[in-house]
C-alpha positions as CSV (number, residue, x, y, z in Angstrom):
1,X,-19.3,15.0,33.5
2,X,-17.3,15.9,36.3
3,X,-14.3,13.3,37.5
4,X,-14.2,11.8,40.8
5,X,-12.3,13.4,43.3
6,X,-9.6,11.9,44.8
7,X,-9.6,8.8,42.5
8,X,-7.0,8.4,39.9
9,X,-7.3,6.0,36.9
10,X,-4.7,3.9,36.2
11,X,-2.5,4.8,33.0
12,X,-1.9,2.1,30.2
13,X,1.2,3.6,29.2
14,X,2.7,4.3,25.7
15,X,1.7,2.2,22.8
16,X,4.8,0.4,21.2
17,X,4.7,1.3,17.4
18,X,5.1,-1.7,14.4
19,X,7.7,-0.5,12.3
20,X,7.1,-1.8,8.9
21,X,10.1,-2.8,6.4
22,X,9.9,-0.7,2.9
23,X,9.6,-2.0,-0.8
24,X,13.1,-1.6,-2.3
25,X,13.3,0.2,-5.1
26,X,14.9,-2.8,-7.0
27,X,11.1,-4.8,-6.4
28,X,9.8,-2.0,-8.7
29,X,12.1,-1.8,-12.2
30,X,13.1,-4.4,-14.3
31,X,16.4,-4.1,-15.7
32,X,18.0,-5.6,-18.7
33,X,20.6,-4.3,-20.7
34,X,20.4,-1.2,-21.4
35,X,16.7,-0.9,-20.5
36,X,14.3,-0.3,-17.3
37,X,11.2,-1.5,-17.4
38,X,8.7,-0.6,-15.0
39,X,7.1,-3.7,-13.1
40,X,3.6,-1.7,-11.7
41,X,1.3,-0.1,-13.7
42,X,1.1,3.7,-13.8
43,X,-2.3,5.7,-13.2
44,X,-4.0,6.6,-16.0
45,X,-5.1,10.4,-14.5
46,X,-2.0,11.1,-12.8
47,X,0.4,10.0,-15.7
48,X,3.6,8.1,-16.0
49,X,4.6,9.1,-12.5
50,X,2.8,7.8,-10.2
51,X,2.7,4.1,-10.2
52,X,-0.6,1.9,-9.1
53,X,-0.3,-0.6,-5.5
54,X,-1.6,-4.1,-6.7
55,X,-3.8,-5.6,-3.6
56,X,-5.1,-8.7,-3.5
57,X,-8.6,-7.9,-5.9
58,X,-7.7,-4.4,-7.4
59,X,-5.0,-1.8,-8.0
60,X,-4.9,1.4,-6.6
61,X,-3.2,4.9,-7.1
62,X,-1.9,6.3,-3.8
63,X,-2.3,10.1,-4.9
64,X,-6.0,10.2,-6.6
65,X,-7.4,7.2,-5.2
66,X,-8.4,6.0,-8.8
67,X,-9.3,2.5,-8.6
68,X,-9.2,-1.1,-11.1
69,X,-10.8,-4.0,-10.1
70,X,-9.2,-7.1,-11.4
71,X,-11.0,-10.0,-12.4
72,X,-11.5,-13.1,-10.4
73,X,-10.1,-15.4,-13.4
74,X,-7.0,-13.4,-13.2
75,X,-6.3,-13.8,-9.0
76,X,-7.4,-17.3,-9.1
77,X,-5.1,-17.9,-12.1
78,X,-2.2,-16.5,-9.8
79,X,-3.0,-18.5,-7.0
80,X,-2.3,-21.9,-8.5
Protein backbone atom coordinates (compact mmCIF):
# COMPACT_ATOMS: atom_id res chain seq x y z
CA UNK A 1 0.00 0.00 0.00
CA UNK A 2 1.22 3.24 -0.92
CA UNK A 3 1.51 6.18 1.96
CA UNK A 4 -0.29 9.32 1.74
CA UNK A 5 1.28 12.08 0.29
CA UNK A 6 1.95 14.97 2.07
CA UNK A 7 0.81 13.63 5.45
CA UNK A 8 3.23 12.73 7.99
CA UNK A 9 2.50 10.42 11.07
CA UNK A 10 3.41 11.47 14.21
CA UNK A 11 6.52 9.68 15.83
CA UNK A 12 6.22 8.10 19.43
CA UNK A 13 9.74 8.44 20.06
CA UNK A 14 12.30 6.08 21.73
CA UNK A 15 11.25 3.51 24.16
CA UNK A 16 12.96 3.98 27.64
CA UNK A 17 14.50 0.58 28.50
CA UNK A 18 13.93 -1.21 32.36
CA UNK A 19 17.22 -1.99 33.51
CA UNK A 20 17.02 -4.97 35.71
CA UNK A 21 19.44 -5.41 38.82
CA UNK A 22 21.61 -8.86 38.64
CA UNK A 23 21.74 -11.87 41.09
CA UNK A 24 25.00 -11.58 43.00
CA UNK A 25 27.14 -14.20 42.87
CA UNK A 26 27.05 -14.43 46.74
CA UNK A 27 22.81 -15.46 46.35
CA UNK A 28 24.29 -18.53 44.61
CA UNK A 29 27.15 -20.42 46.89
CA UNK A 30 27.06 -21.28 50.33
CA UNK A 31 30.04 -20.89 52.17
CA UNK A 32 31.21 -22.42 55.41
CA UNK A 33 34.58 -23.07 56.39
CA UNK A 34 36.48 -24.35 54.17
CA UNK A 35 33.65 -25.45 51.85
CA UNK A 36 31.27 -23.97 48.98
CA UNK A 37 28.22 -25.38 48.53
CA UNK A 38 26.23 -24.69 45.72
CA UNK A 39 22.63 -23.37 46.52
CA UNK A 40 20.72 -24.22 42.79
CA UNK A 41 20.66 -27.35 41.40
CA UNK A 42 22.73 -28.21 38.32
CA UNK A 43 21.22 -29.76 34.97
CA UNK A 44 21.41 -33.12 34.66
CA UNK A 45 22.37 -33.04 30.56
CA UNK A 46 24.54 -30.19 30.68
CA UNK A 47 26.56 -31.30 33.90
CA UNK A 48 27.95 -29.64 36.98
CA UNK A 49 28.25 -26.37 35.14
CA UNK A 50 25.45 -25.05 34.38
CA UNK A 51 23.12 -24.39 37.18
CA UNK A 52 19.04 -24.70 36.99
CA UNK A 53 16.62 -21.09 37.52
CA UNK A 54 13.96 -22.10 40.11
CA UNK A 55 10.46 -20.27 38.99
CA UNK A 56 7.62 -20.26 40.84
CA UNK A 57 6.25 -24.17 39.60
CA UNK A 58 9.48 -25.63 37.92
CA UNK A 59 13.21 -25.31 37.42
CA UNK A 60 14.71 -24.64 34.34
CA UNK A 61 18.26 -24.83 32.52
CA UNK A 62 19.03 -21.61 30.66
CA UNK A 63 21.38 -23.39 27.96
CA UNK A 64 19.21 -26.77 26.92
CA UNK A 65 15.93 -25.67 27.99
CA UNK A 66 15.55 -29.08 30.09
CA UNK A 67 12.77 -28.67 32.30
CA UNK A 68 11.43 -30.17 36.25
CA UNK A 69 8.21 -29.56 37.39
CA UNK A 70 7.94 -29.28 41.04
CA UNK A 71 5.13 -30.50 42.91
CA UNK A 72 2.32 -28.55 44.29
CA UNK A 73 2.92 -29.94 48.02
CA UNK A 74 6.32 -28.61 47.76
CA UNK A 75 5.37 -24.61 46.57
CA UNK A 76 2.48 -24.68 48.84
CA UNK A 77 4.75 -25.95 51.63
CA UNK A 78 7.02 -22.84 50.95
CA UNK A 79 4.39 -20.45 50.91
CA UNK A 80 3.30 -20.80 54.51
Amino acid sequence: MAKASGKKLASKGKKVKVKKEGKKLSALYEISGDSIKRKNRTCPKCGPGMFMGKHKNRVVCGSCGYVEMVKKAVVEEKKE
